[in-house]
PDBQT receptor file of N, H, CA, C and O in Angstrom, charges set to zero:
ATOM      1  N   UNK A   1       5.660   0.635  12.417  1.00  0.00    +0.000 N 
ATOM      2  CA  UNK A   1       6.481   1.612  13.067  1.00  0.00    +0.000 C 
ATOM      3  C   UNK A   1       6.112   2.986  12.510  1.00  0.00    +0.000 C 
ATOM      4  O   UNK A   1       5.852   3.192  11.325  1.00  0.00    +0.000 OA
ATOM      5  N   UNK A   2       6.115   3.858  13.426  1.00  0.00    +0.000 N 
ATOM      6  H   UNK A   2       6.326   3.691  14.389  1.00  0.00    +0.000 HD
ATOM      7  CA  UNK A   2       5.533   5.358  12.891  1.00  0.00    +0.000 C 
ATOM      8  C   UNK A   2       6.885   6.293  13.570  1.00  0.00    +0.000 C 
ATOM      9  O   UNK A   2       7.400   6.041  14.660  1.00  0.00    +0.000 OA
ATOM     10  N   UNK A   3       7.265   7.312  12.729  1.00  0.00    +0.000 N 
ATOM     11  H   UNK A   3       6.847   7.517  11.844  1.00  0.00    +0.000 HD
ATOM     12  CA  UNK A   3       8.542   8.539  12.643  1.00  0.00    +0.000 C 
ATOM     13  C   UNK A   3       7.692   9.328  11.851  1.00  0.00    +0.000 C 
ATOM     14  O   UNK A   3       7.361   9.200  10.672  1.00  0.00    +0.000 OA
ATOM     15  N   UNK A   4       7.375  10.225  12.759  1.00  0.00    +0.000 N 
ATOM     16  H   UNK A   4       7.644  10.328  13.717  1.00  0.00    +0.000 HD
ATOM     17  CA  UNK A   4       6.928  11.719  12.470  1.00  0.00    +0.000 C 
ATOM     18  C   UNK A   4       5.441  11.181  11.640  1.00  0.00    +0.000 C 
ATOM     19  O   UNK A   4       4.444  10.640  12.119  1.00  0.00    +0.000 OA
ATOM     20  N   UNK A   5       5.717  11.525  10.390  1.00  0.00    +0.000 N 
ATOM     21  H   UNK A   5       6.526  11.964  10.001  1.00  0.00    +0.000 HD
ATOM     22  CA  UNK A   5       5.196  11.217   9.380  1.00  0.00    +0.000 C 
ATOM     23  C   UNK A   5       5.099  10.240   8.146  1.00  0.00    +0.000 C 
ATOM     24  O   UNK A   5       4.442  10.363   7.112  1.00  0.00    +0.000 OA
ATOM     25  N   UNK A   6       5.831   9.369   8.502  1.00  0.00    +0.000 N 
ATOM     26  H   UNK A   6       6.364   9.269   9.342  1.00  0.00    +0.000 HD
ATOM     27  CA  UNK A   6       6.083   8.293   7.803  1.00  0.00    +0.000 C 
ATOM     28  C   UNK A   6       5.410   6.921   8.968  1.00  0.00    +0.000 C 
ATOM     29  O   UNK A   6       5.516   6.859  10.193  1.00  0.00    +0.000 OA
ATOM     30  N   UNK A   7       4.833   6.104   8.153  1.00  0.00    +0.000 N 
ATOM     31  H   UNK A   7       4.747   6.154   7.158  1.00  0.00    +0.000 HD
ATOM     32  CA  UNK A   7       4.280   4.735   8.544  1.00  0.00    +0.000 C 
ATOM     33  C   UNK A   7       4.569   3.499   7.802  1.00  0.00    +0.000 C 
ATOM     34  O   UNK A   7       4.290   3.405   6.606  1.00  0.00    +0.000 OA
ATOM     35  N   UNK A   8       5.182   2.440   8.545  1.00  0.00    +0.000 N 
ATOM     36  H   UNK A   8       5.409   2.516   9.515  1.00  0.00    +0.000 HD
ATOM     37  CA  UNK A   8       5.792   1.550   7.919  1.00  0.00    +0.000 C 
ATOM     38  C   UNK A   8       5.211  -0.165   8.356  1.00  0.00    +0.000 C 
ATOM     39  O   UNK A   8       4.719  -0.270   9.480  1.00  0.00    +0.000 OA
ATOM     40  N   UNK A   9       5.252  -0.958   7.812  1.00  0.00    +0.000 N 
ATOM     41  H   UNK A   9       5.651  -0.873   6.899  1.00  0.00    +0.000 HD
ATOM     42  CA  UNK A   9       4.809  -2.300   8.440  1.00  0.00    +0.000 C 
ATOM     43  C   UNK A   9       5.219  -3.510   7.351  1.00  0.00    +0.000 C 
ATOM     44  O   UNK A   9       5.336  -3.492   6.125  1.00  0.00    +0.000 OA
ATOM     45  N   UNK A  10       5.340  -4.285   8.082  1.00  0.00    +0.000 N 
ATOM     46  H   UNK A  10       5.245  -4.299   9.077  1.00  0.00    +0.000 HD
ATOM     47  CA  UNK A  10       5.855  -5.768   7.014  1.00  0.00    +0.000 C 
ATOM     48  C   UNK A  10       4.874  -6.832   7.138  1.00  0.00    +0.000 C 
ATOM     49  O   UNK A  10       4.426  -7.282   8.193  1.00  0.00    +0.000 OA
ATOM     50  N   UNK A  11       4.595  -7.180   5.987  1.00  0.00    +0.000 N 
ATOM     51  H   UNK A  11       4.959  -6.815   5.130  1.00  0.00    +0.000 HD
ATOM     52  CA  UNK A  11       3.190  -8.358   6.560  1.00  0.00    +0.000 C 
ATOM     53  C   UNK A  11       3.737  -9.785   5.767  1.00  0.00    +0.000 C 
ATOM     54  O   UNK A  11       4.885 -10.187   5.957  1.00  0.00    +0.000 OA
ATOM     55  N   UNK A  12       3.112 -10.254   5.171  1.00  0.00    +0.000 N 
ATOM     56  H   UNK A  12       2.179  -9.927   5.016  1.00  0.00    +0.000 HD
ATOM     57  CA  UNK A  12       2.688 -11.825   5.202  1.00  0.00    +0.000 C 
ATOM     58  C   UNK A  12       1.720 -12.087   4.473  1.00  0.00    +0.000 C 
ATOM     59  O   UNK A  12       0.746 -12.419   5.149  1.00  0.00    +0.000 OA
ATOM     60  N   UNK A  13       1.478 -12.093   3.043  1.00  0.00    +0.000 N 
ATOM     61  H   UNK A  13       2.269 -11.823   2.493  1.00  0.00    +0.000 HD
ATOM     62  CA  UNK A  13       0.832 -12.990   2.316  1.00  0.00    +0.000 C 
ATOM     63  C   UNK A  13       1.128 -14.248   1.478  1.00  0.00    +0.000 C 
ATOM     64  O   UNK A  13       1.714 -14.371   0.403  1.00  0.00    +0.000 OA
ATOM     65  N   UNK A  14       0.300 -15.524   2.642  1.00  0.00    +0.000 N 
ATOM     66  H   UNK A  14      -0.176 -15.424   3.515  1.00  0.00    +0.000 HD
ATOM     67  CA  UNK A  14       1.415 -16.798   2.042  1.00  0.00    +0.000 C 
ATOM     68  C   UNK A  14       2.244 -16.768   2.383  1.00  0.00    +0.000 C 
ATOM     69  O   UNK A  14       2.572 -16.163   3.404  1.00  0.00    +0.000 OA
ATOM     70  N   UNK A  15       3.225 -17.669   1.387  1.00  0.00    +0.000 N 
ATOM     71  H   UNK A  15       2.958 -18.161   0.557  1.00  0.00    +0.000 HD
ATOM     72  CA  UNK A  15       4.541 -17.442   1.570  1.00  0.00    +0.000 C 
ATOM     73  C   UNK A  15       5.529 -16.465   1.480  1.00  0.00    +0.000 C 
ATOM     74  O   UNK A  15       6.711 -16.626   1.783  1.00  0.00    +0.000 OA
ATOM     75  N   UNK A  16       4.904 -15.232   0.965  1.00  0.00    +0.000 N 
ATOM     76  H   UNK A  16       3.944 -15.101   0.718  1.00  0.00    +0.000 HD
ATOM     77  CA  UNK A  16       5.184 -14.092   0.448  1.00  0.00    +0.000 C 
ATOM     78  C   UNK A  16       5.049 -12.579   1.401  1.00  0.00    +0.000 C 
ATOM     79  O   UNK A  16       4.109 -12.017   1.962  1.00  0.00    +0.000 OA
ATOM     80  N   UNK A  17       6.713 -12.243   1.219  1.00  0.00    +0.000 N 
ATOM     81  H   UNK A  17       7.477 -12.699   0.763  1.00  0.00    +0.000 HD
ATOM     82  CA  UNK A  17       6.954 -11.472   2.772  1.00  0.00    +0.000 C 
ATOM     83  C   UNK A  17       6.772  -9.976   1.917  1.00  0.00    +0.000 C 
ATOM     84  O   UNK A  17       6.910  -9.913   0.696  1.00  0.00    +0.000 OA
ATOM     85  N   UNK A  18       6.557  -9.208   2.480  1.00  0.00    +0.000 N 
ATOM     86  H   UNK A  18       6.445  -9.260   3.472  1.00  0.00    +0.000 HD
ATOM     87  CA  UNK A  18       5.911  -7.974   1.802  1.00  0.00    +0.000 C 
ATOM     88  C   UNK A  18       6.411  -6.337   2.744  1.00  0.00    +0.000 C 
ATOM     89  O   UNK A  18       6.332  -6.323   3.973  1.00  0.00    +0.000 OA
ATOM     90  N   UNK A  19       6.822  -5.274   2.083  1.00  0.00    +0.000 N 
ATOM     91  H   UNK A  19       6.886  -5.285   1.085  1.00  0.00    +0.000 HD
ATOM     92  CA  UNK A  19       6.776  -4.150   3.300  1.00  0.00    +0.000 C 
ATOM     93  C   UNK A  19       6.152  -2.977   2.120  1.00  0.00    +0.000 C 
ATOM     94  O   UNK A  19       6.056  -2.969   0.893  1.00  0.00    +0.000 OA
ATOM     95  N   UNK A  20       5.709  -1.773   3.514  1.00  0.00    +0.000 N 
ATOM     96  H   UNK A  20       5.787  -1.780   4.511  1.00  0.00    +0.000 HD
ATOM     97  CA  UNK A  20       4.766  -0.813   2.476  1.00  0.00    +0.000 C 
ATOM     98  C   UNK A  20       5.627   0.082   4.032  1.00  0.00    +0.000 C 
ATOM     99  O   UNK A  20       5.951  -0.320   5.150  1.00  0.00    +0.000 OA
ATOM    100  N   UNK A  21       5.745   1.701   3.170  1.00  0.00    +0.000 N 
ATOM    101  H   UNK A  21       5.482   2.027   2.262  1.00  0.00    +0.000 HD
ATOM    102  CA  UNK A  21       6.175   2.524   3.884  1.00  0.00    +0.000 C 
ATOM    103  C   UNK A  21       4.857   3.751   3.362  1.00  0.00    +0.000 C 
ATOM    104  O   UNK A  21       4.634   4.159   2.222  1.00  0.00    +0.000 OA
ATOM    105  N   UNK A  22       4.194   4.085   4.576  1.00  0.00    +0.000 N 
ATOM    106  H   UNK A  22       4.375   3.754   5.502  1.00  0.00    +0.000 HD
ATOM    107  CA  UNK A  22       3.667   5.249   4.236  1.00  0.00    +0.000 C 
ATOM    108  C   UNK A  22       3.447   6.668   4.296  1.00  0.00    +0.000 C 
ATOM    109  O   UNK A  22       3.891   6.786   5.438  1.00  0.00    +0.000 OA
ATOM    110  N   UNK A  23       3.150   7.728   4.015  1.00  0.00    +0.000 N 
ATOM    111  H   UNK A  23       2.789   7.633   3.087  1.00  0.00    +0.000 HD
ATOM    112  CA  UNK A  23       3.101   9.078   4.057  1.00  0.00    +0.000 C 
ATOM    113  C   UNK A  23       1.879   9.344   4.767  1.00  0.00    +0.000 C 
ATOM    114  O   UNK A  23       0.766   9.100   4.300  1.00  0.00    +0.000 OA
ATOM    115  N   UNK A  24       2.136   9.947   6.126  1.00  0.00    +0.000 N 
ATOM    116  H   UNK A  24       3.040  10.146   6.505  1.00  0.00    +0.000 HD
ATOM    117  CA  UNK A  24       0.192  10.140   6.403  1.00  0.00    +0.000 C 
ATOM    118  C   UNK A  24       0.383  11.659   6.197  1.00  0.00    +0.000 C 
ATOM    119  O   UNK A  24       1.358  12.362   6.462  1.00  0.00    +0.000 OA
ATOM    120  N   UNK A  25      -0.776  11.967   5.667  1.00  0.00    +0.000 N 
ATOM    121  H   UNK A  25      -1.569  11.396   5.451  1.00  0.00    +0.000 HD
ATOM    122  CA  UNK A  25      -1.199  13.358   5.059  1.00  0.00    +0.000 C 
ATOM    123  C   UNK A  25      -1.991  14.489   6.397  1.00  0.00    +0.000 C 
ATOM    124  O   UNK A  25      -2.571  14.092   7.407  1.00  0.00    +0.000 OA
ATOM    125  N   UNK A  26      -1.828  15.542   6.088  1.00  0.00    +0.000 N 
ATOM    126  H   UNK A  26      -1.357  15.864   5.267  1.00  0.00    +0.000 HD
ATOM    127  CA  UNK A  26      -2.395  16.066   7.156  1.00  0.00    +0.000 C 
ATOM    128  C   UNK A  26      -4.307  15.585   7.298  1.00  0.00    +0.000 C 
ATOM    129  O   UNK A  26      -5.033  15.658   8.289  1.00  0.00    +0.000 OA
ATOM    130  N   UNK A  27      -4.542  15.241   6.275  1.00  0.00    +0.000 N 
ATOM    131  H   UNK A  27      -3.952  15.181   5.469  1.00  0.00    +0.000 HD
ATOM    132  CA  UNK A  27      -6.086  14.542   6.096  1.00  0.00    +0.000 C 
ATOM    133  C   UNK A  27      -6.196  13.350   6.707  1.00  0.00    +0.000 C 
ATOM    134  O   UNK A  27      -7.203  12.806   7.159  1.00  0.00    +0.000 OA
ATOM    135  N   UNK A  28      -5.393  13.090   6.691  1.00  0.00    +0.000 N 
ATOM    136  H   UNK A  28      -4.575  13.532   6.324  1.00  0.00    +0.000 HD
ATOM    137  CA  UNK A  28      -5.626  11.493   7.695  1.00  0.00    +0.000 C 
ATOM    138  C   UNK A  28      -5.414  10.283   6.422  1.00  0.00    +0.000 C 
ATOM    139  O   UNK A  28      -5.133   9.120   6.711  1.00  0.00    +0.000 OA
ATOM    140  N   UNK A  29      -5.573  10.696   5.161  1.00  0.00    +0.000 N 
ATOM    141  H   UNK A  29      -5.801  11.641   4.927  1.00  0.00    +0.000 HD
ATOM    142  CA  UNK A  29      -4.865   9.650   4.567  1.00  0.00    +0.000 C 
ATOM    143  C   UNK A  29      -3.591   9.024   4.650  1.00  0.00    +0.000 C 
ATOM    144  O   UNK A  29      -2.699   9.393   5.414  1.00  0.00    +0.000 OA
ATOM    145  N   UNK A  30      -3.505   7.939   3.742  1.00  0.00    +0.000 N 
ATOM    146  H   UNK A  30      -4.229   7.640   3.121  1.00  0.00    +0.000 HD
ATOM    147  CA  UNK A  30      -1.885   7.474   4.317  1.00  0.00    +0.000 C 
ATOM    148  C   UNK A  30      -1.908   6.980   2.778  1.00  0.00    +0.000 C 
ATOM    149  O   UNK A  30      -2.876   6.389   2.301  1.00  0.00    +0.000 OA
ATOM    150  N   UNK A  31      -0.311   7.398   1.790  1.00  0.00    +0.000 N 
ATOM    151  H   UNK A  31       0.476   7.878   2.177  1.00  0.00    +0.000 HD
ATOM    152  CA  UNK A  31       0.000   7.260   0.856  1.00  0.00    +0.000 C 
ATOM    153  C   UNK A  31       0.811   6.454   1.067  1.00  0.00    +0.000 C 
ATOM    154  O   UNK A  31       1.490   6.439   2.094  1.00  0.00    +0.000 OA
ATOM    155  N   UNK A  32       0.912   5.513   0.006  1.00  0.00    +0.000 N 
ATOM    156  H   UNK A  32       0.361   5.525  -0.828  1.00  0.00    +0.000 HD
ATOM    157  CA  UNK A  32       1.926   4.005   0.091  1.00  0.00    +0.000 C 
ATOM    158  C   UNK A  32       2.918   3.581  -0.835  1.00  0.00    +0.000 C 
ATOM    159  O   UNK A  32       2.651   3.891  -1.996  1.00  0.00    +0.000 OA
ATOM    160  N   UNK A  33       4.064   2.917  -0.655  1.00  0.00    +0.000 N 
ATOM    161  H   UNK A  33       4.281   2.665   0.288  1.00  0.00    +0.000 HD
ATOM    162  CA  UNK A  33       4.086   2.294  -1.157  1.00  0.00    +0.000 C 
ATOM    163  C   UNK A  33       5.095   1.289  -0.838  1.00  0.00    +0.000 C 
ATOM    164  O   UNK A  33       5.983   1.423   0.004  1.00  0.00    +0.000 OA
ATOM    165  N   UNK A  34       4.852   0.095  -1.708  1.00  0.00    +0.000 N 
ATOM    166  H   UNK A  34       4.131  -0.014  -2.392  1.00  0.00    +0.000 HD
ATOM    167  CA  UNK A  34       4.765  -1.154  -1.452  1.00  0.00    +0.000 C 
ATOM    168  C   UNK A  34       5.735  -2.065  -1.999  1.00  0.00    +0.000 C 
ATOM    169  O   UNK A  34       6.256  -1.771  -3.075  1.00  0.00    +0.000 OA
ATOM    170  N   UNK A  35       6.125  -3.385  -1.267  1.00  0.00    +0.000 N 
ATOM    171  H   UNK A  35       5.702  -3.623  -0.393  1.00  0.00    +0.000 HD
ATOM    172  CA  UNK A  35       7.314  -4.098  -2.177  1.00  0.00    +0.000 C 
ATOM    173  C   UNK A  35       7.037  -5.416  -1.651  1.00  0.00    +0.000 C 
ATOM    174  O   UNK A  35       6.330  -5.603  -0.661  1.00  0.00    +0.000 OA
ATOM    175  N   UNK A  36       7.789  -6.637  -2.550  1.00  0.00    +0.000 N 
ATOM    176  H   UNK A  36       8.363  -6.485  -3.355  1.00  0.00    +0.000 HD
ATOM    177  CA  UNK A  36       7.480  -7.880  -2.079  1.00  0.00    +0.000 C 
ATOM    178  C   UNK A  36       8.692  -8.661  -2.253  1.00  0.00    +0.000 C 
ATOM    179  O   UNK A  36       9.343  -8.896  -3.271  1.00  0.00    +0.000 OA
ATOM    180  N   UNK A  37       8.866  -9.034  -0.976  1.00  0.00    +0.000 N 
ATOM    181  H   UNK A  37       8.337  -8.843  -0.149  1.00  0.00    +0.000 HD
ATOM    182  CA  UNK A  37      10.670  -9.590  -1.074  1.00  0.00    +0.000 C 
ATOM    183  C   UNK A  37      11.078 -10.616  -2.510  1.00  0.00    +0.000 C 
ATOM    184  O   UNK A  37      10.133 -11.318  -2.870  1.00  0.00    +0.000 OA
ATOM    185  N   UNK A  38      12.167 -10.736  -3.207  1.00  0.00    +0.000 N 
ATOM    186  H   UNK A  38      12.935 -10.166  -2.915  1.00  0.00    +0.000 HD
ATOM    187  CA  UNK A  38      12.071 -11.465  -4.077  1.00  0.00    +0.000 C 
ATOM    188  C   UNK A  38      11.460 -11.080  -5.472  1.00  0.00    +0.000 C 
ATOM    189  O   UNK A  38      11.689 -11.822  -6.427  1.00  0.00    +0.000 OA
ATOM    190  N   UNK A  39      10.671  -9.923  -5.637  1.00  0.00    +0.000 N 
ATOM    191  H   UNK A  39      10.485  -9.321  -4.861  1.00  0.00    +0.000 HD
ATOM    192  CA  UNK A  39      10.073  -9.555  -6.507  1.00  0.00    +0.000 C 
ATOM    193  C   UNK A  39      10.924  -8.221  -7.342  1.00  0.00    +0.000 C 
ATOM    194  O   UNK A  39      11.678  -7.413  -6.801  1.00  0.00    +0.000 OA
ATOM    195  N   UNK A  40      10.516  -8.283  -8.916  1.00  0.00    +0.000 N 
ATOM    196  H   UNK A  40       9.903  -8.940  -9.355  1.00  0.00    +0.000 HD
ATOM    197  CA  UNK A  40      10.938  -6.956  -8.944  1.00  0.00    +0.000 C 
ATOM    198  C   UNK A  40       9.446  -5.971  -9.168  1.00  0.00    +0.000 C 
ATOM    199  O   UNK A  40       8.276  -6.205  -9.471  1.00  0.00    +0.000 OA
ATOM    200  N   UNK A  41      10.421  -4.543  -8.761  1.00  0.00    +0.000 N 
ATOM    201  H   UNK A  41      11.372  -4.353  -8.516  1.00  0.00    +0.000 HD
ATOM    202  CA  UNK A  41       9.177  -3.702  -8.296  1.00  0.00    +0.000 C 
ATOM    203  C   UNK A  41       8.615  -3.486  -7.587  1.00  0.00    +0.000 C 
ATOM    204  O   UNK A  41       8.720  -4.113  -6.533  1.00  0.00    +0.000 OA
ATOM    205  N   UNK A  42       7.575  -2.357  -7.752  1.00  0.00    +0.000 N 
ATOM    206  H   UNK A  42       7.490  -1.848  -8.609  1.00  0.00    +0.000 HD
ATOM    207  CA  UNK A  42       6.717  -1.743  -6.197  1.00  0.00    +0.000 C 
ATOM    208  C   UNK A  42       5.725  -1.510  -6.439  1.00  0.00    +0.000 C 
ATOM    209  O   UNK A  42       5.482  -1.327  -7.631  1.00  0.00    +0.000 OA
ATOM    210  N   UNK A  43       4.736  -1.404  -5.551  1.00  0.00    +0.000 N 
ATOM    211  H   UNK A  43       4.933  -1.553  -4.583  1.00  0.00    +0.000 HD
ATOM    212  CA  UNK A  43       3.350  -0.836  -6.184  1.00  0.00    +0.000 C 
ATOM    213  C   UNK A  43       3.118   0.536  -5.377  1.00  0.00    +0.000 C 
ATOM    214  O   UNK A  43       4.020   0.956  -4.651  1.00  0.00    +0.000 OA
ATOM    215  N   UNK A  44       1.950   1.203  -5.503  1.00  0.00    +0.000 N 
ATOM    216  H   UNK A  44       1.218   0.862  -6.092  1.00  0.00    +0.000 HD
ATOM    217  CA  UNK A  44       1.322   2.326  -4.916  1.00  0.00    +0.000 C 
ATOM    218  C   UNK A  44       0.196   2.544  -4.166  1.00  0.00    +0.000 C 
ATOM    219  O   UNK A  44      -0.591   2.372  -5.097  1.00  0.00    +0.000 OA
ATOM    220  N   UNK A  45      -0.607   2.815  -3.110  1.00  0.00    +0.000 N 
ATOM    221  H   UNK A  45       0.033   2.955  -2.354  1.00  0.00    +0.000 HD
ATOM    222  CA  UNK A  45      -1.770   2.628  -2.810  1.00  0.00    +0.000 C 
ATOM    223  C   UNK A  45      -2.182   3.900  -2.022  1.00  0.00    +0.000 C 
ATOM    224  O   UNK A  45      -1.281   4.334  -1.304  1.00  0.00    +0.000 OA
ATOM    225  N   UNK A  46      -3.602   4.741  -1.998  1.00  0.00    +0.000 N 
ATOM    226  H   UNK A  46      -4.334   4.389  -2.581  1.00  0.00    +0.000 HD
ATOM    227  CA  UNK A  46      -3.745   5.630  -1.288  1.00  0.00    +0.000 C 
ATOM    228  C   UNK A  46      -4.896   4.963  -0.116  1.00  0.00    +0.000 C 
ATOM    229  O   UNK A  46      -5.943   4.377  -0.391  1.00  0.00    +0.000 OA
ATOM    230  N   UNK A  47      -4.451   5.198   0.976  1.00  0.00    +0.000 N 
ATOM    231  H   UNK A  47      -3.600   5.675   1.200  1.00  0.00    +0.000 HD
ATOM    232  CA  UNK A  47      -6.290   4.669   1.670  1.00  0.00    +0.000 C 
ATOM    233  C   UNK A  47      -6.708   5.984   2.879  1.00  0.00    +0.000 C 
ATOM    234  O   UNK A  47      -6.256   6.677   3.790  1.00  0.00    +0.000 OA
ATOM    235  N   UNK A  48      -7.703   5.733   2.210  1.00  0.00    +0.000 N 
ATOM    236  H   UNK A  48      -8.070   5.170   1.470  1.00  0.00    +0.000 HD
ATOM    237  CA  UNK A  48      -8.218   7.439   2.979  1.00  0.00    +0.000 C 
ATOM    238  C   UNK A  48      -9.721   7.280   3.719  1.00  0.00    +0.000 C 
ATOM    239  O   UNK A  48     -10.698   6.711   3.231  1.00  0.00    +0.000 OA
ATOM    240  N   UNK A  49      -9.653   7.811   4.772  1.00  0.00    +0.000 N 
ATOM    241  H   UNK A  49      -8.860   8.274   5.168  1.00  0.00    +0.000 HD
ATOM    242  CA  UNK A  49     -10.857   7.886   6.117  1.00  0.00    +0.000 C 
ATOM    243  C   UNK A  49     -11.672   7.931   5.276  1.00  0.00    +0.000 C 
ATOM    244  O   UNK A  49     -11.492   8.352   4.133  1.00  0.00    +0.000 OA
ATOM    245  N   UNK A  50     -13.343   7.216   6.033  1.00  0.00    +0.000 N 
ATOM    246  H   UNK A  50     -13.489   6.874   6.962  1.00  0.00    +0.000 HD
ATOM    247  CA  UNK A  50     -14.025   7.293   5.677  1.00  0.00    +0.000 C 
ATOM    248  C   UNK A  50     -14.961   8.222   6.901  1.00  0.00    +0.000 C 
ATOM    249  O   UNK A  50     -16.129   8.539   6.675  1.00  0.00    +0.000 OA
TER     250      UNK A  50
């Protein structure tokens, strides 16, 4: 799902349900970050055009 500037999606690894909300940058990168249901904590990820 995309609002304005924010990008969001829920995936599926395994049994393991997961969501990442991201920041897209005026560069076209998209800054992240990340969570895994059941878990504690979040992670971070940048992924940027090649």
């Amino acid at each position: 799902m995309r609002n304005d500037n924010a990008f969001s999606a829920g995936y599926v690894m395994g049994k393991e349900i997961g969501l990442v909300v991201y920041k897209v940058e005026k560069d076209g990168s998209l800054h992240g970050l990340w969570t895994i249901a059941g878990k504690d904590g979040s992670g971070t990820e940048v992924l940027t055009p090649k």
